[in-house]
C-alpha positions as a Markdown table, in Angstrom:
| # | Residue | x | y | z |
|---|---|---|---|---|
| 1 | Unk | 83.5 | 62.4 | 25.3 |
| 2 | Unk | 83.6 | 61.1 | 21.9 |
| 3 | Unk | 83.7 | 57.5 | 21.7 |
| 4 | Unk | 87.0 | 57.7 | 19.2 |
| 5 | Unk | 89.1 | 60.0 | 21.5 |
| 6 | Unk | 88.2 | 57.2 | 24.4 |
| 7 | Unk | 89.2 | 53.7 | 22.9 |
| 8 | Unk | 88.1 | 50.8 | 24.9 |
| 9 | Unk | 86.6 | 53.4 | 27.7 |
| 10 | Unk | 82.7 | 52.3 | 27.9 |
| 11 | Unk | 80.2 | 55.5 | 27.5 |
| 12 | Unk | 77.7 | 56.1 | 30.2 |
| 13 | Unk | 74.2 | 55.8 | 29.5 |
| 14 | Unk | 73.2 | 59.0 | 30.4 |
| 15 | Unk | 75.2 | 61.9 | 32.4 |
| 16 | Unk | 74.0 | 65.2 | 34.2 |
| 17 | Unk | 75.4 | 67.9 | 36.4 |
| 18 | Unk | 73.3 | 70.3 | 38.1 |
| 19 | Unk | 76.1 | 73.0 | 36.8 |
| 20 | Unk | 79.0 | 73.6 | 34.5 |
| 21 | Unk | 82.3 | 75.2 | 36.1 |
| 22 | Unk | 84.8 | 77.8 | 35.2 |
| 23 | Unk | 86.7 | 79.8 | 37.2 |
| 24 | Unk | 85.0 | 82.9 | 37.3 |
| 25 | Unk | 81.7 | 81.1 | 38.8 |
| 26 | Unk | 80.9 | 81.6 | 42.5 |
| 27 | Unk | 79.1 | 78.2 | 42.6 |
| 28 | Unk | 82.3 | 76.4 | 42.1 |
| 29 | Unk | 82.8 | 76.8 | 45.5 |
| 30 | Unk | 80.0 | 74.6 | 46.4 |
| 31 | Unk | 81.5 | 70.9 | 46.6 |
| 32 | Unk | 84.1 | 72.7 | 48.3 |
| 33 | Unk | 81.9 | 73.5 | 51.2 |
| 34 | Unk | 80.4 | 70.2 | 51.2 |
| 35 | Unk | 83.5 | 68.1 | 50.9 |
| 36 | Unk | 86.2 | 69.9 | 53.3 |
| 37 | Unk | 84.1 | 72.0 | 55.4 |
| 38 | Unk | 81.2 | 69.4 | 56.4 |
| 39 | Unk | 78.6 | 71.8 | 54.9 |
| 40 | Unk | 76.4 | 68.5 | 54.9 |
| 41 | Unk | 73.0 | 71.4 | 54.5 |
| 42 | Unk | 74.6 | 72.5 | 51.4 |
| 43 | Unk | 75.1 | 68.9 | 49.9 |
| 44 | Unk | 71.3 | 67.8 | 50.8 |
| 45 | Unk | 69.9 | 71.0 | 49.7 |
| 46 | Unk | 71.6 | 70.7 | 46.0 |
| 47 | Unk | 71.2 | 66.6 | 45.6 |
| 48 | Unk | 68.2 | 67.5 | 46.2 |
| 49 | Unk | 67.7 | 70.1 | 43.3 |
| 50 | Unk | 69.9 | 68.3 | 41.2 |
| 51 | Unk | 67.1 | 64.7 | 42.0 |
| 52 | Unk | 64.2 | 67.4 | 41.1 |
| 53 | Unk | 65.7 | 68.4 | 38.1 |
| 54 | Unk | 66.3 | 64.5 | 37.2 |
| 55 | Unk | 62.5 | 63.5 | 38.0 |
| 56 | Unk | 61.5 | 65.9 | 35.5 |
| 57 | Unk | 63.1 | 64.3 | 32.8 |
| 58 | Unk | 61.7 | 61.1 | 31.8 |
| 59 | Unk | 65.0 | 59.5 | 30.6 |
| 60 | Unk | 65.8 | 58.9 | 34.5 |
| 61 | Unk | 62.1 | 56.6 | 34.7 |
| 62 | Unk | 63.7 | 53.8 | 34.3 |
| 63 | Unk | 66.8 | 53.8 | 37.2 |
| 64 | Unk | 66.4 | 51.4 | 40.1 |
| 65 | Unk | 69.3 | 52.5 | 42.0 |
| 66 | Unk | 71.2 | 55.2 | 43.1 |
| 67 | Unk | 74.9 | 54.2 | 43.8 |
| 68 | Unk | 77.2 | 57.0 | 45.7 |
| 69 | Unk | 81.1 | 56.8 | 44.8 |
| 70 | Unk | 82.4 | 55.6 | 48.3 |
| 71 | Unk | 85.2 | 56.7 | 50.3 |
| 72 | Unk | 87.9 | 54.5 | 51.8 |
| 73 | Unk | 87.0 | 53.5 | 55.3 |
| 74 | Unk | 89.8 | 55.7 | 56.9 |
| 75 | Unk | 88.7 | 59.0 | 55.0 |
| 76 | Unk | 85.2 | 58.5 | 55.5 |
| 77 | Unk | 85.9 | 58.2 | 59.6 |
| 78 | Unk | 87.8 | 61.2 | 59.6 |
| 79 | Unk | 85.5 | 63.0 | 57.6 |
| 80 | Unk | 82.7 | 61.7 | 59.5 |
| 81 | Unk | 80.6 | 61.4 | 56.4 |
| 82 | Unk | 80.7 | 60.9 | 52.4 |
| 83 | Unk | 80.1 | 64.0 | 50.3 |
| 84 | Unk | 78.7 | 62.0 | 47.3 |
| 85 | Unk | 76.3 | 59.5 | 49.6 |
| 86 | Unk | 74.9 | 63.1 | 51.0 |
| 87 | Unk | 74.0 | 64.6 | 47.6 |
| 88 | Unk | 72.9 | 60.8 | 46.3 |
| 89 | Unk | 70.2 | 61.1 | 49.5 |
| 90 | Unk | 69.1 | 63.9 | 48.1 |
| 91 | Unk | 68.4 | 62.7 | 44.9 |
| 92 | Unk | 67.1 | 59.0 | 46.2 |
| 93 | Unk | 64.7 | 61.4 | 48.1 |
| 94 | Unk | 63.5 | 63.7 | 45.5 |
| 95 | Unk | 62.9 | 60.5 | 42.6 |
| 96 | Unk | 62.0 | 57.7 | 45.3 |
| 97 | Unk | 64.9 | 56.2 | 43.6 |
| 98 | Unk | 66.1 | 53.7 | 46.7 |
| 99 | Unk | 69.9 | 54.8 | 47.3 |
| 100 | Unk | 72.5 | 51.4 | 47.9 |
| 101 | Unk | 75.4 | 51.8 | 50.2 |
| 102 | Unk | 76.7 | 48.3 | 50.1 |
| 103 | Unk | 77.2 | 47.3 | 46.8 |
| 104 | Unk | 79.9 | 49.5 | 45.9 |
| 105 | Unk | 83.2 | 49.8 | 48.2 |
| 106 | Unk | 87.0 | 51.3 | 48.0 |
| 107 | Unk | 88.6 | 48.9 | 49.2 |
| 108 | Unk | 91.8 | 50.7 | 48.5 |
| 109 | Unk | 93.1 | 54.0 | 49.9 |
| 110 | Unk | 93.8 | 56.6 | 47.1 |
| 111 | Unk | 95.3 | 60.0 | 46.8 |
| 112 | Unk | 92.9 | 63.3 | 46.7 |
| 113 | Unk | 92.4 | 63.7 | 43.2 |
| 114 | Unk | 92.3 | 67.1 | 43.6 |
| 115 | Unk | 96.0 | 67.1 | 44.0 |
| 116 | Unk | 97.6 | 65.3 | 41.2 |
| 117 | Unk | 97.8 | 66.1 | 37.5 |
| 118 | Unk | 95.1 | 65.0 | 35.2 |
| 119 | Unk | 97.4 | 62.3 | 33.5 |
| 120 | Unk | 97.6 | 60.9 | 36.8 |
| 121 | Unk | 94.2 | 60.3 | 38.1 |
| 122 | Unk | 92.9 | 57.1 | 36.3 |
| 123 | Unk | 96.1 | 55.5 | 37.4 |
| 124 | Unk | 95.6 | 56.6 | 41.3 |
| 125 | Unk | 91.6 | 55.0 | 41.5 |
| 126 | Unk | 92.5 | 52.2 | 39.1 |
| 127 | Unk | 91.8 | 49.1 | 40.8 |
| 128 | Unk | 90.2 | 50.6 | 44.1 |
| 129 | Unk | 86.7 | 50.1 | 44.0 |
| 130 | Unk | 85.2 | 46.1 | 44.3 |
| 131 | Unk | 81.9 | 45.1 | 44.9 |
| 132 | Unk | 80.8 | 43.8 | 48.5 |
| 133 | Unk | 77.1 | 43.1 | 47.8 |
| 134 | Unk | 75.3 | 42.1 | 44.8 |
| 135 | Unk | 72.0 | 42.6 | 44.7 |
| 136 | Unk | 69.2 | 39.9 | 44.1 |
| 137 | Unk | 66.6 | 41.7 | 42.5 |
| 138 | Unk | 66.7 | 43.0 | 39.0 |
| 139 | Unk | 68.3 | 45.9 | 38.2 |
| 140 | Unk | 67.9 | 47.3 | 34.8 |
| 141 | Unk | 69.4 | 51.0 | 35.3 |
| 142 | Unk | 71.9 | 52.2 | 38.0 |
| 143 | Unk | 72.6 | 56.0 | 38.7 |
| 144 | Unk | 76.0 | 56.7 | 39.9 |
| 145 | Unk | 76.7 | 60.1 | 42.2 |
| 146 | Unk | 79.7 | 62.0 | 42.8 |
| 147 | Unk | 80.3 | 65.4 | 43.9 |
| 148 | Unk | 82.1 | 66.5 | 40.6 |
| 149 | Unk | 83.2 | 65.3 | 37.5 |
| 150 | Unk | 86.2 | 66.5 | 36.4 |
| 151 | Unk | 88.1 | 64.0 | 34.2 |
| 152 | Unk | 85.7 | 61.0 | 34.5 |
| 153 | Unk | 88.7 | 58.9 | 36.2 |
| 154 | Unk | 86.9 | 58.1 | 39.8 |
| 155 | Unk | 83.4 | 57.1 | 38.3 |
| 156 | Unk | 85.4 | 55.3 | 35.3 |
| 157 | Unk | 86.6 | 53.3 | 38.3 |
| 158 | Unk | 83.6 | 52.8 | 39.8 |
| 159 | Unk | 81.4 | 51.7 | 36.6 |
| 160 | Unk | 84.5 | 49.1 | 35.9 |
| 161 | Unk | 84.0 | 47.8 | 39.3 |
| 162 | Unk | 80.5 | 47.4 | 38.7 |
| 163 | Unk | 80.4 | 46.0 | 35.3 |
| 164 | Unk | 82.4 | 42.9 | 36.8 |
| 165 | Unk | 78.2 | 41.4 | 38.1 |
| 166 | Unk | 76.2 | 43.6 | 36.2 |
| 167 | Unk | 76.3 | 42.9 | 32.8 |
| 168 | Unk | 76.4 | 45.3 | 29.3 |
| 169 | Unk | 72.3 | 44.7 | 29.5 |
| 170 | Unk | 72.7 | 47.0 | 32.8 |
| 171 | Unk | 72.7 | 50.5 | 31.8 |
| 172 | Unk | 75.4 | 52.5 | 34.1 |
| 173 | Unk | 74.6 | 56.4 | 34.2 |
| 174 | Unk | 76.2 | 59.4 | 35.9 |
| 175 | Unk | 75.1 | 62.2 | 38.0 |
| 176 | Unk | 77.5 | 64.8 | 39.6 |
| 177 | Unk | 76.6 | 68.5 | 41.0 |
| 178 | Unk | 79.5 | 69.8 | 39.3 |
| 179 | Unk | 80.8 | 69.2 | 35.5 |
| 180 | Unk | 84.4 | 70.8 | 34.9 |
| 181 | Unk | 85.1 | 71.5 | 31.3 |
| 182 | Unk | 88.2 | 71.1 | 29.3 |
| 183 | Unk | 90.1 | 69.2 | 32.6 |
């Protein structure tokens, strides 16, 4: 994203996905399997390569936390588990990065984003994330993890939820399995 075509949008300070989609790719299917047919192996397995992939790069040295994007209460009981705190574990496991549950909730039921047009989705997760837990030790560098980033609108969300404790001095990054291109 390039800062003039966001105005007012804050940039992360860093951002990786373990792959880029496009239709014709069979690994597109993946957060799929992991998010609607509880293929919980599937999401450990690849947080886990996608936190590999991160410990090799120094720029992730510095990140005290790892942060999954929650699920409402309601969808996470009938799922019976969140996609994005499965693939966080992974990475929390692979970096020794200590993964936080209760900092971050949605507070508000949303709409699947999968569903609705693009134009739509920053306006269904505005507001919908709050913080329930603020942390007393310093943190310097959190890492944010969701399943796949599509048009930004859900972790957008998340880091504007965040940003009202941690301040600018708090570097907010992103790390998704999936990146889809041109959304």
């Amino acid at each position: 994203l390039d800062e003039a075509e966001t105005p007012g949008l804050e940039m992360y300070s860093h951002a990786a996905a373990l792959f880029f989609y496009h239709n014709d790719a069979g690994y597109r299917h993946i957060p799929y399997q992991i998010k609607y047919h509880g293929n919980t192996v599937a999401g450990r397995y690849f947080g886990s390569m996608l936190g590999k992939r991160l410990a090799e790069n120094r720029m992730w040295d510095d990140v005290d936390i790892v942060i999954p994007v929650p699920l409402h209460r309601t969808r996470q009981w009938k799922r019976g588990y969140n996609q994005a705190e499965i693939i966080a574990s992974g990475i929390s496991r692979e970096t020794a990065i200590p993964m936080r549950t209760d900092i971050l909730r949605r507070h508000r039921r949303t709409r699947t984003q999968t569903v609705i047009k693009v134009e739509e989705k920053a306006r269904n997760v505005s507001q919908a994330f709050s913080i329930r837990n603020v942390p007393c030790q310093d943190i310097r560098h959190i890492l944010l993890v969701d399943d796949v980033f599509t048009t930004g609108s859900t972790l957008s969300a998340c880091l504007q939820a965040l940003r009202t404790v941690f301040p600018p001095s708090v570097r907010i990054s992103v790390a998704t399995l999936g990146f889809v291109g041109g959304a």
